[in-house]
Biopython code that builds the backbone (N, CA, C, O; Angstrom):
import numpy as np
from Bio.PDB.StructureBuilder import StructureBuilder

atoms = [
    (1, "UNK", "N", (27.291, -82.912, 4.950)),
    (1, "UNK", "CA", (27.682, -84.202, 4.453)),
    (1, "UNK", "C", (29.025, -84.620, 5.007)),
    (1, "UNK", "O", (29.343, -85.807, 5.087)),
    (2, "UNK", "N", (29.764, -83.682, 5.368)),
    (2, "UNK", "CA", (31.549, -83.918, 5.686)),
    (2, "UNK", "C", (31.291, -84.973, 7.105)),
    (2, "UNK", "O", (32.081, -85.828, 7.506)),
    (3, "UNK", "N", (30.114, -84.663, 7.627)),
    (3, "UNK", "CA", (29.848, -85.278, 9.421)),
    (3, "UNK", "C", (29.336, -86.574, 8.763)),
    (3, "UNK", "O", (29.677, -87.494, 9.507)),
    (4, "UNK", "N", (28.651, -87.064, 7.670)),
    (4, "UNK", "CA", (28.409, -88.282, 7.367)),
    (4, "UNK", "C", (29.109, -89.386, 6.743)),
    (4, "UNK", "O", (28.897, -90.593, 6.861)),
    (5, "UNK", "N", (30.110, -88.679, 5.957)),
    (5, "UNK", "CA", (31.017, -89.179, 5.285)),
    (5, "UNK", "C", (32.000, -90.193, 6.111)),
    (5, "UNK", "O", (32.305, -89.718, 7.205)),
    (6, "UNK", "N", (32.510, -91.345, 5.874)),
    (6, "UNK", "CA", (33.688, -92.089, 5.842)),
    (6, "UNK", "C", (34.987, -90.843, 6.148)),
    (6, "UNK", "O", (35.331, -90.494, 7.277)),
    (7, "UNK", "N", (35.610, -90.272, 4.758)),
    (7, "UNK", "CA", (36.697, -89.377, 4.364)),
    (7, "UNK", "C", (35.781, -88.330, 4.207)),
    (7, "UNK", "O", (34.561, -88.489, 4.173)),
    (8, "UNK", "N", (36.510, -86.995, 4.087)),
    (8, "UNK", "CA", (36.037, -85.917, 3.498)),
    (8, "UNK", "C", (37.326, -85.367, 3.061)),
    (8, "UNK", "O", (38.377, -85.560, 3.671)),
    (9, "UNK", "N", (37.183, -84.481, 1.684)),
    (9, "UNK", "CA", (38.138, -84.416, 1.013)),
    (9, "UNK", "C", (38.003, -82.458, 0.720)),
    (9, "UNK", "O", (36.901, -81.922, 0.611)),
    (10, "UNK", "N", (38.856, -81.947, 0.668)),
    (10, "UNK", "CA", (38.417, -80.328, 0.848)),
    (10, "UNK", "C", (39.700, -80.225, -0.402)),
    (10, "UNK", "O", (40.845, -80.641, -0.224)),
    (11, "UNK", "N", (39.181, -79.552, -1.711)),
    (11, "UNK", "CA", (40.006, -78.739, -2.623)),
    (11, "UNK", "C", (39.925, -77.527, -2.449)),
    (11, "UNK", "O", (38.833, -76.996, -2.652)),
    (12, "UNK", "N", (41.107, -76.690, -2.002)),
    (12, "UNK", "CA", (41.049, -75.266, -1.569)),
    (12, "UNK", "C", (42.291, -74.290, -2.872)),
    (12, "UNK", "O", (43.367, -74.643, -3.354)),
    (13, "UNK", "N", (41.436, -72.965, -3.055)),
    (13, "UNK", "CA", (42.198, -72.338, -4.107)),
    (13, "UNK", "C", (43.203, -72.137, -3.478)),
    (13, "UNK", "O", (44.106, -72.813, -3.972)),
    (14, "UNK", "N", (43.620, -71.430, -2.444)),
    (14, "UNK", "CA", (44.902, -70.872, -1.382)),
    (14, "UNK", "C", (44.793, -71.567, -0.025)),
    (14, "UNK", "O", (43.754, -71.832, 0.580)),
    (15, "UNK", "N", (46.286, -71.859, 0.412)),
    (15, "UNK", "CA", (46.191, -72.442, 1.399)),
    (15, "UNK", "C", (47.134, -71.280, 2.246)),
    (15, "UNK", "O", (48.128, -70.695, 1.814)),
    (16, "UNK", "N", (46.436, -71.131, 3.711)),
    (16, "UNK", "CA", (46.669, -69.476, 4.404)),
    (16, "UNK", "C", (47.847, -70.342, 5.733)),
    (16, "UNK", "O", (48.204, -71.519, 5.767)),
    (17, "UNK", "N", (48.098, -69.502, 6.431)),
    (17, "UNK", "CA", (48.418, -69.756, 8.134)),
    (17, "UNK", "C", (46.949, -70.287, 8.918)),
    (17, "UNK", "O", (45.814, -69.971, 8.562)),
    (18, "UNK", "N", (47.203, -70.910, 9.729)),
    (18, "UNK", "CA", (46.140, -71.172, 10.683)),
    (18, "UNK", "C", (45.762, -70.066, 11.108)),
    (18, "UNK", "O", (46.584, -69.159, 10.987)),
    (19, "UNK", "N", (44.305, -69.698, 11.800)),
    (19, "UNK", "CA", (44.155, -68.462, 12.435)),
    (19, "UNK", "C", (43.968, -67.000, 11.277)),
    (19, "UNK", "O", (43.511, -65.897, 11.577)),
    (20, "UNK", "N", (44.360, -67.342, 10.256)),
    (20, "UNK", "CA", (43.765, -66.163, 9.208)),
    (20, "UNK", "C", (42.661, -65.907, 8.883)),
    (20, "UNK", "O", (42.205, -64.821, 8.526)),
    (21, "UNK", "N", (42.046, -67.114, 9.008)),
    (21, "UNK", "CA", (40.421, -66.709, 8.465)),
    (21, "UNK", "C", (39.500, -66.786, 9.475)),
    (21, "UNK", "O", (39.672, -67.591, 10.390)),
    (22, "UNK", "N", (38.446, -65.987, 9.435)),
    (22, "UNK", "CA", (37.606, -65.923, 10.523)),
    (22, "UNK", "C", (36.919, -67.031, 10.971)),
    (22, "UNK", "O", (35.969, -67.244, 10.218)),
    (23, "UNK", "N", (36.980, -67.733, 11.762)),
    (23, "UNK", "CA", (36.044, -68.712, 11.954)),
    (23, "UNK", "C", (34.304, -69.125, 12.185)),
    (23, "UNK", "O", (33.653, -70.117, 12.512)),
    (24, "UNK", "N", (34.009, -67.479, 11.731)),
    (24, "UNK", "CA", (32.565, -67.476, 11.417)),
    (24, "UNK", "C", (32.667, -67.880, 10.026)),
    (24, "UNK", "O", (31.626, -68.357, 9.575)),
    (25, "UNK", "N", (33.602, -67.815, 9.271)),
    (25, "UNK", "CA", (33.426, -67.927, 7.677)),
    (25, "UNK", "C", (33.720, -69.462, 7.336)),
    (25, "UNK", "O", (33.750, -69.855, 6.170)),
    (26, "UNK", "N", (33.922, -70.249, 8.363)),
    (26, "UNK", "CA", (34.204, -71.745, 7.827)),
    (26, "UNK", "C", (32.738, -72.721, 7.602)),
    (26, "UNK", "O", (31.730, -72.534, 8.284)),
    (27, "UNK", "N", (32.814, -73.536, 6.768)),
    (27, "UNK", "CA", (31.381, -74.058, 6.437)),
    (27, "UNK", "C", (31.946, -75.336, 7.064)),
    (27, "UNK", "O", (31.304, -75.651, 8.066)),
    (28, "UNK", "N", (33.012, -76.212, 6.757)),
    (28, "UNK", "CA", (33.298, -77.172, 7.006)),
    (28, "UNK", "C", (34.394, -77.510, 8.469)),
    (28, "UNK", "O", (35.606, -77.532, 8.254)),
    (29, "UNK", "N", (34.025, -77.687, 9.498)),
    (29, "UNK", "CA", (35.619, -77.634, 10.669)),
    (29, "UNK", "C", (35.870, -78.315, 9.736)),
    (29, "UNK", "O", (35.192, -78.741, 8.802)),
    (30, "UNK", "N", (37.974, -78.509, 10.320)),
    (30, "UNK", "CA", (38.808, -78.879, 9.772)),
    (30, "UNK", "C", (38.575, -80.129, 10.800)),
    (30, "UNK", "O", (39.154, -81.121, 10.358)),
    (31, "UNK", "N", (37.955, -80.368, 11.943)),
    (31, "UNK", "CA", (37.618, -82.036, 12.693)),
    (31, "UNK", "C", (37.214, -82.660, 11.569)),
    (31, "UNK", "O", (37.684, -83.770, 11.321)),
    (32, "UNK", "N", (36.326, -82.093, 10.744)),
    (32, "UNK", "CA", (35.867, -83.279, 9.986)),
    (32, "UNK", "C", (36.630, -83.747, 8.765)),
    (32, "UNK", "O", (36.302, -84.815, 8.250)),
    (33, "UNK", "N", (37.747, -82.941, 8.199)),
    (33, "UNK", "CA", (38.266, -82.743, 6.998)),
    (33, "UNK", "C", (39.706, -83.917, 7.197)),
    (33, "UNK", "O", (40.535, -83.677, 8.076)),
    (34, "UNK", "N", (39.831, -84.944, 6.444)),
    (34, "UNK", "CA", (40.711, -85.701, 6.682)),
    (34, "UNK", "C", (42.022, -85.656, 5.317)),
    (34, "UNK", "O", (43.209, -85.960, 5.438)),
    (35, "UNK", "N", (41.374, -85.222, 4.195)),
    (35, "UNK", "CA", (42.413, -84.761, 3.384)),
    (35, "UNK", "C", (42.340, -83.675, 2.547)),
    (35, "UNK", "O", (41.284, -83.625, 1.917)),
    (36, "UNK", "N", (43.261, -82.632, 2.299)),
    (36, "UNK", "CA", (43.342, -81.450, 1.527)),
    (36, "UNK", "C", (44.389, -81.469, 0.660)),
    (36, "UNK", "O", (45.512, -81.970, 0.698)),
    (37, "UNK", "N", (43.551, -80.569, -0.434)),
    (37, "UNK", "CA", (44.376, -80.044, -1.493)),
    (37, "UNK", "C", (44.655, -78.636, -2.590)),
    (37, "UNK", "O", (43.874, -77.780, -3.005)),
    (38, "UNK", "N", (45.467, -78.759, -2.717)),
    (38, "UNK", "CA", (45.293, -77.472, -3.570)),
    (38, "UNK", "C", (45.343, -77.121, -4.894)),
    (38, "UNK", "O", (46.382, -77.040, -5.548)),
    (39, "UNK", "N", (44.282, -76.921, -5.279)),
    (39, "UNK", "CA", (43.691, -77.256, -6.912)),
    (39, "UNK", "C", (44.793, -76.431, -7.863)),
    (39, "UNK", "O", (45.899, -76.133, -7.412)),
    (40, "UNK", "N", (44.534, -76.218, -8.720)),
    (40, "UNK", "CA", (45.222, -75.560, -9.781)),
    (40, "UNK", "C", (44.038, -74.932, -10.705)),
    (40, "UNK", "O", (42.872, -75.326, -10.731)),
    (41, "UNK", "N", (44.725, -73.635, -11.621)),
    (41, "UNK", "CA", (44.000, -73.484, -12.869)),
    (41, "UNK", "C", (42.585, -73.655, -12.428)),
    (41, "UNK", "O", (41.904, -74.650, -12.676)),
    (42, "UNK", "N", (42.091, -72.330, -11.577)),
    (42, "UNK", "CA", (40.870, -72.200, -11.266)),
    (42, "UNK", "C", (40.097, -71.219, -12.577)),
    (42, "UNK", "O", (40.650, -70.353, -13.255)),
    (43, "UNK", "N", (38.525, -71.727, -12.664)),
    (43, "UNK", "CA", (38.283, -70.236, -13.955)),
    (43, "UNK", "C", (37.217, -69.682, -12.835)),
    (43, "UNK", "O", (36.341, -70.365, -12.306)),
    (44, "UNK", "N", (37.458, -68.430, -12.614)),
    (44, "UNK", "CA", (36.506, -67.738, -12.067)),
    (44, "UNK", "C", (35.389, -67.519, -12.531)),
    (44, "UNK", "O", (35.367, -66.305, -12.733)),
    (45, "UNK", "N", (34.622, -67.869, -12.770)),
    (45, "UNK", "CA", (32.691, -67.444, -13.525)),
    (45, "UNK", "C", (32.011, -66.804, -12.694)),
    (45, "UNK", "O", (31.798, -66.851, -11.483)),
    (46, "UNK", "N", (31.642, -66.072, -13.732)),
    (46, "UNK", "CA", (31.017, -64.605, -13.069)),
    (46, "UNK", "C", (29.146, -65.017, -13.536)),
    (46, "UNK", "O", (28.435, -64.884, -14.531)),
    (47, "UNK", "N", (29.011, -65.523, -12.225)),
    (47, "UNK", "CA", (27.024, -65.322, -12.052)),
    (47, "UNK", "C", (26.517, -64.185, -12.953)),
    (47, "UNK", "O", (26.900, -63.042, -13.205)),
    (48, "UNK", "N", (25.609, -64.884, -13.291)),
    (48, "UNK", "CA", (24.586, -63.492, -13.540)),
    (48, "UNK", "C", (23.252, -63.861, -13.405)),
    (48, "UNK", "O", (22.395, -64.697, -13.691)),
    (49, "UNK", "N", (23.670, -62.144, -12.449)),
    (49, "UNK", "CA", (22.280, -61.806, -12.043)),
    (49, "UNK", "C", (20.739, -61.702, -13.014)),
    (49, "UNK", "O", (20.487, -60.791, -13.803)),
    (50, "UNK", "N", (19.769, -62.976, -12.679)),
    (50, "UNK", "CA", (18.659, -62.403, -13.509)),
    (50, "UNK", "C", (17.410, -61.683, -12.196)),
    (50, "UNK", "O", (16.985, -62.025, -11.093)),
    (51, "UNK", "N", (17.239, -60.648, -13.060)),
    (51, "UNK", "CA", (15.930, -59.691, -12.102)),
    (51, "UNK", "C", (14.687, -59.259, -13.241)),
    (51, "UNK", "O", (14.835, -58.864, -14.398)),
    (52, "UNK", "N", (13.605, -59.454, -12.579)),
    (52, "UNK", "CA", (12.295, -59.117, -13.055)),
    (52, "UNK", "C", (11.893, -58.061, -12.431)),
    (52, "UNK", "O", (12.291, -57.759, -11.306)),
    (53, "UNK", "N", (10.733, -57.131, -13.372)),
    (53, "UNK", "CA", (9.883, -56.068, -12.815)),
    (53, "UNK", "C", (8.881, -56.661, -11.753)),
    (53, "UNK", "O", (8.872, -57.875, -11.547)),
    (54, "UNK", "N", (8.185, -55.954, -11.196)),
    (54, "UNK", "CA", (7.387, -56.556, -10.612)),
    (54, "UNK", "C", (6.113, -55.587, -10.757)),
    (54, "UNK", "O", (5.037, -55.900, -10.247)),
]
sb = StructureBuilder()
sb.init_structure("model")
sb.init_model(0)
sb.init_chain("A")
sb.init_seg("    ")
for serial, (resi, resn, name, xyz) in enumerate(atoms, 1):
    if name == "N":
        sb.init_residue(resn, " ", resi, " ")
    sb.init_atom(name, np.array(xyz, "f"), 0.0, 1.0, " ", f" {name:<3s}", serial, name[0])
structure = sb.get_structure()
């Protein structure tokens, strides 16, 4: 959606150095990202796993 969008807007928990994170791990380039921020007062929620017998 960031390639269709007008703006694209990216809220990030930590903001690093350039070059820290792997760039296999990015979902969004930063070409497409025109404004950032950095959220606050994140709650971490913990998934849960549902599994069946089979």
């Amino acid at each position: 959606m960031a390639m269709a969008g007008k703006i694209t807007i990216a809220e990030v928990e930590e903001l690093v150095p350039a070059g820290t994170l792997d760039p296999d791990a990015i979902h969004t380039p930063g070409i497409y990202v025109n404004r950032i921020f950095q959220g606050v007062n994140y709650e971490k929620r913990i998934e849960q796993r549902t599994t069946r017998t089979l």
